[in-house]
C-alpha atoms as one frame of an Amber mdcrd trajectory, in Angstrom:
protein
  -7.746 -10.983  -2.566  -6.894 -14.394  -1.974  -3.465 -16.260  -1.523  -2.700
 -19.636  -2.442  -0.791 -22.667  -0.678   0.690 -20.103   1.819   3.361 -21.757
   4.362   4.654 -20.295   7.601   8.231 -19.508   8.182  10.924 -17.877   9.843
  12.645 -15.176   8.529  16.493 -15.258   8.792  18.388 -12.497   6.780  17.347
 -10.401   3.614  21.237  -9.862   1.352  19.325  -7.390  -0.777  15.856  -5.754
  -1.945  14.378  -8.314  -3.650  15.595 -11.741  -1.750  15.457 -12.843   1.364
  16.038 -16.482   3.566  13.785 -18.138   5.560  13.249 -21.146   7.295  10.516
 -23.866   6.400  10.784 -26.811   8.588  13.890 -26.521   9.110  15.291 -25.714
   5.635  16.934 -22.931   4.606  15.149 -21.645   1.590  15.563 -18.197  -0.630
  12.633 -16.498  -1.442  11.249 -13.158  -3.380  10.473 -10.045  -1.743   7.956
  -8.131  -3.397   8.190  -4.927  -1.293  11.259  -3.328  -1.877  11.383  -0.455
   0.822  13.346  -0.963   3.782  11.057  -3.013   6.534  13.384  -3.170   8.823
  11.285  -2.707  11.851   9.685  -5.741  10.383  12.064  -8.306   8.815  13.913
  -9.047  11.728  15.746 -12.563  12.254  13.648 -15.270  14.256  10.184 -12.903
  13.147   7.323 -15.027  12.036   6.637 -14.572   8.075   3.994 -16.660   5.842
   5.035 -17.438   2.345   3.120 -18.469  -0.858   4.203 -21.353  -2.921   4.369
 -20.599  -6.648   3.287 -23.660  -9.267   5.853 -22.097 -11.898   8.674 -24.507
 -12.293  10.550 -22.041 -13.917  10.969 -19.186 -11.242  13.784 -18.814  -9.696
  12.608 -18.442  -6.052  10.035 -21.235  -5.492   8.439 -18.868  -2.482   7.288
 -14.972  -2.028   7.216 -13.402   1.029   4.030 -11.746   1.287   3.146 -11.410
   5.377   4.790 -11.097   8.541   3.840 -10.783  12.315   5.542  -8.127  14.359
   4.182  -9.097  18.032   0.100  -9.303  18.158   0.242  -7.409  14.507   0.026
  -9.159  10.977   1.484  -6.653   8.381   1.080  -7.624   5.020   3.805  -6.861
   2.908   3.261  -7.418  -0.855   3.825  -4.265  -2.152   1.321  -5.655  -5.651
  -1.912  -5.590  -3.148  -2.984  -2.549  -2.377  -4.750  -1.677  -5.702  -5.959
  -5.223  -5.894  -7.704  -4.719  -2.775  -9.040  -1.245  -3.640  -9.976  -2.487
  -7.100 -11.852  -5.334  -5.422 -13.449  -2.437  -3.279 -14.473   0.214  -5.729
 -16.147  -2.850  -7.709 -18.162  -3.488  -4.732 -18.657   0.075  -3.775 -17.002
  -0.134  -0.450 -15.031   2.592  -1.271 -16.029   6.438   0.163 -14.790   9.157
  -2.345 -16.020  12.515  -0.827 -17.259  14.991  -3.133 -17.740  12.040  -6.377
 -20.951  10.747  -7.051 -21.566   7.203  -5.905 -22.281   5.347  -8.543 -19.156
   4.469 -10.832 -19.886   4.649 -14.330 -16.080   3.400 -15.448 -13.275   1.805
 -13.240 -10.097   1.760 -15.351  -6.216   0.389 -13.855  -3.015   2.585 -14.557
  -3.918   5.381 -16.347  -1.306   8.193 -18.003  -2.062  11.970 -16.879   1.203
  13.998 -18.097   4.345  12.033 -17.372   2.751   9.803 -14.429   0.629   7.008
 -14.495  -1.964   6.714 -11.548  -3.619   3.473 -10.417  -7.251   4.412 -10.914
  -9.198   6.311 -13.394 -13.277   6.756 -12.605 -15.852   8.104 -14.341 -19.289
   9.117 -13.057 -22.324  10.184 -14.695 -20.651  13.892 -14.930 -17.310  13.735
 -13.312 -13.702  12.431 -14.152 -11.716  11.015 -11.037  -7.802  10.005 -10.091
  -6.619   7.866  -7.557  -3.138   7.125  -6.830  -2.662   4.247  -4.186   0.090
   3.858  -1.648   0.686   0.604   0.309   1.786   1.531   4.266   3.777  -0.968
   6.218   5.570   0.582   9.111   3.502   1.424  12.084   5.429   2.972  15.076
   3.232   2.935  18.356   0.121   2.080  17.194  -0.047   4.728  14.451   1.435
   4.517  10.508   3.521   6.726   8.373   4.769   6.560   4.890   6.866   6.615
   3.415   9.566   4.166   4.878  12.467   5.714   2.530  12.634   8.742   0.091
  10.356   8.497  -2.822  10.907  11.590  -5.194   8.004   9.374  -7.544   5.462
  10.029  -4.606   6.284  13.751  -4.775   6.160  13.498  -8.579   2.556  11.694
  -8.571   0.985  14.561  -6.019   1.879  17.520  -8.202   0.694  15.855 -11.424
  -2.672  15.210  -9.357  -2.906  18.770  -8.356  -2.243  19.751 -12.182  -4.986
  17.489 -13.247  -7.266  19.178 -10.190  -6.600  21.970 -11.479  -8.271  21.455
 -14.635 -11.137  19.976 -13.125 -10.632  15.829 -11.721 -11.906  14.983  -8.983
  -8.283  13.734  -7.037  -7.740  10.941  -4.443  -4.421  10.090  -2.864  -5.654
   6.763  -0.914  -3.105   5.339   1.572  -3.521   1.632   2.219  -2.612   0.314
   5.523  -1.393  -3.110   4.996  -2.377  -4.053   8.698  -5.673  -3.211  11.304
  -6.303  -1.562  14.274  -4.132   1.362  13.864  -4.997   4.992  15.787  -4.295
   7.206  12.740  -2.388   7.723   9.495   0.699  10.464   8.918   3.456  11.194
   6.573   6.534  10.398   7.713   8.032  14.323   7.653  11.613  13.166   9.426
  12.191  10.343   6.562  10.995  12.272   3.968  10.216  16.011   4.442   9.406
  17.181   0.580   6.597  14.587   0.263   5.628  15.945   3.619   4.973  19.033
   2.596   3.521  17.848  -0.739   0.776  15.808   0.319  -0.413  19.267   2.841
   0.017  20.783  -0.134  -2.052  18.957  -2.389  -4.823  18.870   0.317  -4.987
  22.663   1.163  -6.014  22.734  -2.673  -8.530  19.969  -2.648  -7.375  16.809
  -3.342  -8.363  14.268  -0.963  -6.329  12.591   1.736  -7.440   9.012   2.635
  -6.694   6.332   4.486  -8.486   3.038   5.002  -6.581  -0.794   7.249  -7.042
  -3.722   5.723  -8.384  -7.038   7.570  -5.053  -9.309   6.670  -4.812 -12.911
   7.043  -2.245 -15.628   6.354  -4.020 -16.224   2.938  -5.803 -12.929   2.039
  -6.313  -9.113   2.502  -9.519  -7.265   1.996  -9.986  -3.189   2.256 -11.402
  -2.492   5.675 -12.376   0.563   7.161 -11.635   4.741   7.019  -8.351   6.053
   9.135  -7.967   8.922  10.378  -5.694  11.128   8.795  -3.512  13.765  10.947
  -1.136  15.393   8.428   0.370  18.251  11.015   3.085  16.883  12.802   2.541
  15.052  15.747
């Protein structure tokens, strides 16, 4: 996916979830955050950020934050891109689904099972698929874990995709790490232990772990390739 008329920045202070300030050339400007967990690690005062310029007169915030570079690392952080990026993928068969025939007869966006609606639906010549995407933005010591903050809709979404294993879809939980070069992928059991234990769950049944980095630049971010996934603790 591509970004347009993206400026650099400083990041100065975020007051709440969805605002923060920056600096561009030496004005102080408020702009929208579109990734609402915490960051912290990440959005810290003086850190280098790249911003893209909306055309829409009639926003509020003429700037969204949507990248930021925590020492050799750029970490995208628009929360709206992973399933862009893994649409973009699946279209172009980039993406490995173990145990689901290759070729993808239907790729459909948000689709209700039960109470929860998961990004991607996929059909195959004989099989019905799931996948539910998460976005992964804090990396500690060149490995990642989500999530960054409680997320009782995470636990929610695995046990409605082992219900709708158990009556025969194939399942995918696909983990997108906003960033490259990582060592390996893991829940984050101390932040939130329930989804933890939900996600081992899910997999000792036979839904499908995965985990792929992106290739991130100032103005885009494209699916890159497989991460290991350790779900033990470590």
């Amino acid at each position: 996916m591509k970004y347009e008329k993206v400026r650099e920045a400083i990041f100065l202070e975020r007051p709440n979830r969805f605002i923060a300030f920056c600096e561009i050339e030496g004005k102080r400007e408020k702009v929208h955050v579109k990734n609402t967990g915490r960051c912290k690690e990440l959005l810290v005062p003086g850190a280098k950020v790249y911003l893209e310029e909306s055309m829409n007169p009639q926003r509020k915030t003429k700037y969204t934050l949507i990248a930021v570079q925590k020492g050799r690392r750029l970490i995208n952080m628009d929360s709206q891109a992973p399933n862009q990026v893994v649409y973009e993928a699946l279209n172009a068969g980039r993406v490995y689904l173990p145990d689901l025939e290759k070729i993808l007869k239907v790729i459909k966006r948000e689709k209700v099972y039960g109470t929860s609606r998961f990004d991607f639906y996929l059909e195959t010549q004989s099989e019905k698929a799931f996948i539910e995407v998460k976005g992964v933005t804090l990396e500690e010591e060149n490995h990642v874990l989500f999530p960054d903050a409680p997320t009782e809709r995470g636990v929610k979404h695995i046990r409605e995709l082992m219900d709708a294993y158990r009556v025969g879809y194939k399942c995918y939980i696909l983990f997108v790490i906003q960033m490259s070069e990582v060592a390996y992928f893991t829940p984050h059991t101390a932040r939130h232990p329930e989804f933890a234990a939900c996600l081992k769950e899910a997999e000792a049944l036979g839904v499908k772990i995965l985990a792929y980095d992106c290739k991130v630049e100032p103005t885009s971010l494209s699916l890159g390739k497989p991460i290991k996934v350790i779900l033990d603790d470590v």
